[in-house]
C-alpha positions in Angstrom: 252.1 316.2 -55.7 249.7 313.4 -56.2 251.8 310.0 -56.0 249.3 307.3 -54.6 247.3 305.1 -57.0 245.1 302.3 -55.8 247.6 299.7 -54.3 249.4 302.3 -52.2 246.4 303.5 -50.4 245.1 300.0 -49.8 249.1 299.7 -48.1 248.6 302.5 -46.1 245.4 301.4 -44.9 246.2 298.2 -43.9 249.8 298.9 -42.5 248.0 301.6 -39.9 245.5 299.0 -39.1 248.7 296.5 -38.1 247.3 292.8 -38.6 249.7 291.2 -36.8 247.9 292.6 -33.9 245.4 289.7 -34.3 247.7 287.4 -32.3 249.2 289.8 -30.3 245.9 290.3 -28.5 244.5 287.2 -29.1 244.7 285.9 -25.4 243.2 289.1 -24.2 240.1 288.9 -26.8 239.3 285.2 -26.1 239.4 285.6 -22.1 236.6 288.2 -22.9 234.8 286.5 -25.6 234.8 283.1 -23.7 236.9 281.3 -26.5 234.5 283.2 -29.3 237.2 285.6 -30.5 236.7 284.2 -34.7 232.8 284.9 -33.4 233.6 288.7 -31.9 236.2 289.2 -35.1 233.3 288.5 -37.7 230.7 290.8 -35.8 233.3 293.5 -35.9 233.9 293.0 -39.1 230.3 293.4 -40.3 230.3 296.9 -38.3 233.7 298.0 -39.4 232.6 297.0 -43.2 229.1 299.2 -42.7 231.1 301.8 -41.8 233.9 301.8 -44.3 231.2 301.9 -47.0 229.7 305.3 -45.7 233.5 306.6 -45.8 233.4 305.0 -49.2 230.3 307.1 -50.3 231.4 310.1 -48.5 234.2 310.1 -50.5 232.7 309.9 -53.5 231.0 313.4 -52.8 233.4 315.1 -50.8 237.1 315.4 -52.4 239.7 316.4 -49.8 241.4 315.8 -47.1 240.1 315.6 -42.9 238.2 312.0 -43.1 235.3 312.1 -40.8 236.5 316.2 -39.9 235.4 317.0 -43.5 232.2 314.9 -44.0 230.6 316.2 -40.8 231.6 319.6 -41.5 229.7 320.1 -45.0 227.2 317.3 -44.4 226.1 318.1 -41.1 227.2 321.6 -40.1 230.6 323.3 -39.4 230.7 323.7 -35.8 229.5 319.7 -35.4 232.3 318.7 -37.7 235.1 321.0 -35.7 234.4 319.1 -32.8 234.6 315.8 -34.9 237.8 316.8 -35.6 238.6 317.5 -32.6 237.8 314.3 -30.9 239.2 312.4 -34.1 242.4 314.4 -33.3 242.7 312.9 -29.9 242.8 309.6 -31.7 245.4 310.4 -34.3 247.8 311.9 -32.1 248.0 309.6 -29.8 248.4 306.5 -32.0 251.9 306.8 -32.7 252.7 307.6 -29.2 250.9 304.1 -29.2 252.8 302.0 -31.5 256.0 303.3 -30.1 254.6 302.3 -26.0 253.6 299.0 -27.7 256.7 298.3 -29.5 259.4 299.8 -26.5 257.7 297.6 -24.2 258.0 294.4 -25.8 261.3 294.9 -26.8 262.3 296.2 -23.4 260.9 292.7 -22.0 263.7 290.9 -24.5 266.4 292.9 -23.7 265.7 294.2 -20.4 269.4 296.1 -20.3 268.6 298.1 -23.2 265.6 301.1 -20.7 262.3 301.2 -22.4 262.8 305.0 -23.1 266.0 304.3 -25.6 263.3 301.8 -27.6 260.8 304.8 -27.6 263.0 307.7 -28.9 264.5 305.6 -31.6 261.3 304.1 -32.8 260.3 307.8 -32.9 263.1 308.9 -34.8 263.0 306.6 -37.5 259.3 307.3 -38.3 259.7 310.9 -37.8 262.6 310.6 -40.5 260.8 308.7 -42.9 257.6 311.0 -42.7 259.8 314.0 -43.5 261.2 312.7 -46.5 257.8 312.9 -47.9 254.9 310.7 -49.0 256.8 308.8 -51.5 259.2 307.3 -49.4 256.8 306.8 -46.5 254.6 304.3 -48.9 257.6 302.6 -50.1 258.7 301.6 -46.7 255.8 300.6 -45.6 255.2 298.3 -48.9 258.5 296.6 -47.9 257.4 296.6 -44.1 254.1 295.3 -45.5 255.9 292.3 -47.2 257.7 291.3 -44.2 254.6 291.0 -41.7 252.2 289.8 -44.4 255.1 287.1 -44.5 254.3 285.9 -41.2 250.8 286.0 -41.5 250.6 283.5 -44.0 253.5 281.3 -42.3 251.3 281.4 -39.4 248.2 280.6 -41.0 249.9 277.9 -43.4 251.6 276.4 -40.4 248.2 276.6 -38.1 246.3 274.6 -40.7 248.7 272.2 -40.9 248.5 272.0 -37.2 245.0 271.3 -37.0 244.9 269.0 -39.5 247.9 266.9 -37.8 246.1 267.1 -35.0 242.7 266.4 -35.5 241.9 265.8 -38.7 240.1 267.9 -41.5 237.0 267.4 -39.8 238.3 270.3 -37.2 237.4 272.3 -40.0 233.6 271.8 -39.7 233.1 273.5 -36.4 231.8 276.7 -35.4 232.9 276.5 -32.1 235.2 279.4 -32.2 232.4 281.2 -34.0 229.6 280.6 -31.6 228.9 277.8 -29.1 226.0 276.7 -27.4 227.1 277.5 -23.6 228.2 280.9 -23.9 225.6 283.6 -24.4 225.8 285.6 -27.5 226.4 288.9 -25.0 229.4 287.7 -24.4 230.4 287.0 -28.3 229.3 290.7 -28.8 231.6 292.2 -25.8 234.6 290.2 -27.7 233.5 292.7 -30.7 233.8 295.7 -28.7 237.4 295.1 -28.2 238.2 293.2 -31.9 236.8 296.5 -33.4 239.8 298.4 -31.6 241.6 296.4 -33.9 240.5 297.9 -36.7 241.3 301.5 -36.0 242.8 303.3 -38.8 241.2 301.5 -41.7 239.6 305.3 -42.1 243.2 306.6 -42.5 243.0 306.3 -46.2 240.6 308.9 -46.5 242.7 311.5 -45.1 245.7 310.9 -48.0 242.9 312.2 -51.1 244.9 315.3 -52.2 248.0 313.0 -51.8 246.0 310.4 -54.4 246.3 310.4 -58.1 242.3 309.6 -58.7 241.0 310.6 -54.7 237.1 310.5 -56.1 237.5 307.0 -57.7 240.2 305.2 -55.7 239.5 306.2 -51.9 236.4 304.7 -51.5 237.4 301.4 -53.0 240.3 301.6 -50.7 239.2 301.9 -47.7 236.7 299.4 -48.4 239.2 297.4 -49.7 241.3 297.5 -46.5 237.8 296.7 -44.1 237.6 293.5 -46.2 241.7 292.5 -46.4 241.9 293.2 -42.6 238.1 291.8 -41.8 239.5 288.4 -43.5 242.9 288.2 -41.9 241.5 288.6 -38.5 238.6 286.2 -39.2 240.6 283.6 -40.4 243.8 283.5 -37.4 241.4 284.0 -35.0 239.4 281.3 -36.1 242.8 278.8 -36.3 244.4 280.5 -33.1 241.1 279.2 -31.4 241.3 275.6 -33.2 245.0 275.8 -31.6 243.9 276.4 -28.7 240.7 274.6 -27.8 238.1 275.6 -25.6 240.3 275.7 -22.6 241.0 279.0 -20.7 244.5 280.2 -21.4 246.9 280.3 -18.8 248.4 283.6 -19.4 246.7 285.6 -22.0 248.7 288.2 -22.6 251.2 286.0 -24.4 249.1 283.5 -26.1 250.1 284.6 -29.5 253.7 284.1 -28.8 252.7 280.8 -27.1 250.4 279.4 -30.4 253.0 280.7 -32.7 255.8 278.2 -30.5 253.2 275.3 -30.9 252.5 275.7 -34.7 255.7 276.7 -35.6 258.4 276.5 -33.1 261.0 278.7 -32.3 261.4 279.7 -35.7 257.9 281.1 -35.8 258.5 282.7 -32.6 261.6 284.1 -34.4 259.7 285.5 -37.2 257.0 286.9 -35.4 258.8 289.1 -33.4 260.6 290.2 -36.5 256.8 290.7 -37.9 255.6 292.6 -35.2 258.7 295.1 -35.2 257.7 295.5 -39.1 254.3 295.8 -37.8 254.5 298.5 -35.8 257.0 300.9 -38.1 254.7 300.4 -40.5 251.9 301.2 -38.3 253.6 304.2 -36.9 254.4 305.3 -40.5 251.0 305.2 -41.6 249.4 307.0 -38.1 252.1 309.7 -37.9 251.3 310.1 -41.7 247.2 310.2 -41.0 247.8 313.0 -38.3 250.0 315.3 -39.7 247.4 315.8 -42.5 244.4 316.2 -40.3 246.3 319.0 -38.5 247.4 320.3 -42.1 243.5 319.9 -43.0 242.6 322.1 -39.6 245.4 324.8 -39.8 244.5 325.4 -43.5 240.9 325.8 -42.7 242.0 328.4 -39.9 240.7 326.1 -36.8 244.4 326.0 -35.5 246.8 328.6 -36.7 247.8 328.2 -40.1 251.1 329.9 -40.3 252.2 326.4 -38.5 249.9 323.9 -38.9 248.9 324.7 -43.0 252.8 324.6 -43.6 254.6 321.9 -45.9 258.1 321.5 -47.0 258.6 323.5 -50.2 261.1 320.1 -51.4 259.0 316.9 -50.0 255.4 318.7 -49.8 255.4 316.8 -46.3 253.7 319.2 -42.9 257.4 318.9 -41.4 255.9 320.7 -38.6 252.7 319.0 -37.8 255.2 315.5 -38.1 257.4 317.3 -35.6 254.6 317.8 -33.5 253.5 314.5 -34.0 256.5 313.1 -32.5 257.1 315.7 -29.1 253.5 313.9 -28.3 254.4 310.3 -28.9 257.1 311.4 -26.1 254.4 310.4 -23.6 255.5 306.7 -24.2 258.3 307.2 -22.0 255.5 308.2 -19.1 252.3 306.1 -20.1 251.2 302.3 -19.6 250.2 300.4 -22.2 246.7 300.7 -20.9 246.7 304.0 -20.6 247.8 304.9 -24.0 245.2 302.4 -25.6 242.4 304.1 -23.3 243.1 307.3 -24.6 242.8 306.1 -28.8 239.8 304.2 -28.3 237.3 307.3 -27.8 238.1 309.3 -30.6 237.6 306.7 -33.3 234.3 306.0 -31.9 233.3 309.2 -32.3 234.2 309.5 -36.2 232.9 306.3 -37.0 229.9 307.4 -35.6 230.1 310.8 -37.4 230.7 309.2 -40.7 227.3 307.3 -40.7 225.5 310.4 -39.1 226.9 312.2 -42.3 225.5 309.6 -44.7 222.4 309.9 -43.3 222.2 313.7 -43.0 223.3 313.8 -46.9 220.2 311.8 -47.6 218.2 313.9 -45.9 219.2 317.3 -47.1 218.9 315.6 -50.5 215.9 316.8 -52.8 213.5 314.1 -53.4 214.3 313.6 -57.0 218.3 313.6 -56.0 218.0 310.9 -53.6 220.0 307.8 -53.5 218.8 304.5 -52.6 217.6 304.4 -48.9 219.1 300.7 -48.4 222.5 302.1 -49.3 222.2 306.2 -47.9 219.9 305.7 -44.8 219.5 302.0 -43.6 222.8 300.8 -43.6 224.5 303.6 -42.7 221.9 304.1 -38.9 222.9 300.4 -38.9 226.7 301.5 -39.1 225.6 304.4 -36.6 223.7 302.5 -33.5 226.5 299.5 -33.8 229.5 302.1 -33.3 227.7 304.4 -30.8 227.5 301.1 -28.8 231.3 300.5 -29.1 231.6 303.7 -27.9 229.3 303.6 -24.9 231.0 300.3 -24.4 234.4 302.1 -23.4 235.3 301.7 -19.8 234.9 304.8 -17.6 238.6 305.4 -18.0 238.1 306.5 -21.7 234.7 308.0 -21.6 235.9 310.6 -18.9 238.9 311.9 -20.7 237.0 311.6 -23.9 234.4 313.8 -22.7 236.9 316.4 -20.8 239.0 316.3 -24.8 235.6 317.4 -26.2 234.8 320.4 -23.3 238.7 321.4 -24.0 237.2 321.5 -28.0 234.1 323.3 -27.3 235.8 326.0 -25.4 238.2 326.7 -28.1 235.2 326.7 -30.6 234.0 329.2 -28.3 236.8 331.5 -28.5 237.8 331.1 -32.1 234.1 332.1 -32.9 233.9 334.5 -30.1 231.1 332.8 -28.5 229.8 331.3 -32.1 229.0 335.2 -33.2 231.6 334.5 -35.9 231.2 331.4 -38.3 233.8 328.2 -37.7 236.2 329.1 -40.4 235.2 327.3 -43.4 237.1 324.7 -45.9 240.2 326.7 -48.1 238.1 324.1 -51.5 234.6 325.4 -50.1 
């Protein structure tokens, strides 16, 4: 049943992409960016925005769901785009083990009695419960989740100009300090992007809810450039206040700077409402990933690359893959086991990859394109090898952590495209809408 019209994707979109995340990790993003982080936000930005237009235009020509799975399977070939998938599915299984490791462990650190684990499994149970109710219900939690936290963004960002202004005048305004300064090379600016792009994983989630929208061809690709640009703007503009807050002085302890700038601007009432924020945050979040992955796995059991009898299933009532958001929930167990830097290793790779793939698949439609058929070259071939060589640098930008286990993911996939084409003498199972 398609149920999702325009303002419910761009929900989704942003509610996996979890903005509140901005000053959760802004301590950690201005250590690296040398008190750039507005500076490494706005590069990020440009990247994420190149490559949310070549989802954008892929959707346009490709109606279906499997994101960057589906564009690099018919634009590029089929086995290239199972192995897309399969890297992509590292990604999206993994991020709602994420959001409930994230979310256990800061609660855990306020109420130390209540053991981590007990966070986890309840965090998992209430997504898991909304999921299976279907997709209707899924969006309307997450538009009242999305009200909550978009709440505290604008407190914060009310209450951080205010700050500035008390402090030092409008004139604060006029600087581009947290942009880009003088003494700190632009290398530096440009590492703060590798880690501010991470913070806009799952902007491509839209893309995998077409046969759950009501006009996929027309309304996905505004979406998910839509969320790029409503995400792009809210970290742009708190990083660049956080940084005003802060001034260029090295922070103390940056893993809780957002906590401490939200005390300074707002006092313990912010402090309040941000934690309220980020639980909303993350539920959302968790929603919206557990959502994304169970129909990716619907998208690869129906296409015969994992068996369909379970994976191509749905509930006969809510037309929600109970089983694949199951599934989704015995891995996000892992939280109970895994750090938080372990779990956000293991995401990072994957998305890479099918940002990568995305703009590889633009390019490749071009090309395969008769010369009378051809798009524009700005919009089907420059900006999309643009998109391209900026992500394939995030991802070669990974530490070795994430590049080993990404590459040991991908010789897992190759040797099951192996078998399932017994040695590629028998064609990757092509799409069911083919």
């Amino acid at each position: 049943m398609r149920a999702l019209g325009l303002p419910a994707l761009v929900l989704f979109g942003v509610a996996y992409t979890a903005p509140l995340v901005v000053l959760l990790t802004f301590g950690i993003l201005d250590d690296a960016s040398h008190g750039t982080a507005a500076g490494a936000y706005l590069i990020a930005s440009i990247a994420i925005f190149l490559t949310a237009a070549s989802y954008g235009r892929m959707a346009t020509l490709h109606v279906g769901v499997g994101s960057a799975y589906t564009y690099a399977r018919r634009a590029i070939a089929a086995p290239v785009g199972f192995l897309v998938g399969w890297s992509v599915l590292l990604d999206y299984l993994l991020l709602p083990m994420l959001t409930a490791l994230v979310t256990a462990v800061y609660l855990h650190a306020a109420l130390p009695a209540v053991p981590r684990g007990v966070f986890a499994i309840a965090f998992l149970g209430l997504i898991t419960g909304v999921n299976l109710l279907g997709i209707r219900v899924a969006s309307r939690m997450n538009g009242a989740l999305m009200l909550v936290q978009g709440g505290v963004i604008a407190a914060f960002l009310v209450l951080a100009m205010r700050h500035v202004v008390g402090t030092d005048g409008s004139r604060a305004f006029d600087t581009a300090a947290p942009f880009f300064r003088g003494d700190v090379p632009i290398a530096l600016t440009a590492h703060g992007a590798s880690i501010a792009a991470l913070s806009f994983l799952g902007f491509d989630a839209v893309s995998t809810l077409s046969d759950e929208a009501r006009a996929p061809r027309r309304d996905v690709p505004r979406a998910v450039i839509l969320v790029a640009l409503v995400v792009g703007a809210i970290f742009v503009a708190a990083a660049f206040l956080a940084q005003l807050v802060v001034g260029p002085a090295a922070l103390h302890d940056p893993a809780s700077a957002g906590l401490a700038i939200a005390r300074t601007v707002g006092g313990d009432a912010l402090v309040t409402a941000f934690t309220g924020g980020m639980i909303a945050t993350q539920v959302a979040a968790g929603i919206a990933a557990q959502a994304g992955v169970a129909r990716l796995l619907y998208a690869m059991g129906r296409d015969g690359v994992l068996p369909r009898r379970l994976f191509a299933r749905v509930s006969p009532r809510t037309h929600a893959p109970a089983c694949n958001v199951l599934l989704s929930a015995v891995v996000g167990l892992l939280a109970l086991v895994l750090s938080e830097e372990q779990g956000t290793t293991l995401v990072n790779f994957g998305a890479f990859i099918a940002f990568t793939s995305v703009n590889a698949s633009v390019v490749a439609t071009w090309l395969a394109s008769r010369d009378d058929e051809r798009r524009g070259a700005l919009a089907w071939l420059v900006l999309p090898l643009l998109g391209a060589a900026f992500t394939l640098w995030l991802l070669l930008s990974l530490d070795a952590r994430a590049q080993i286990v990404g590459l040991a993911w991908i010789i897992l996939g190759v040797g099951w495209l192996l078998w399932l084409t017994r040695g590629l003498r028998r064609p990757t199972p092509s799409l069911a809408d083919e």
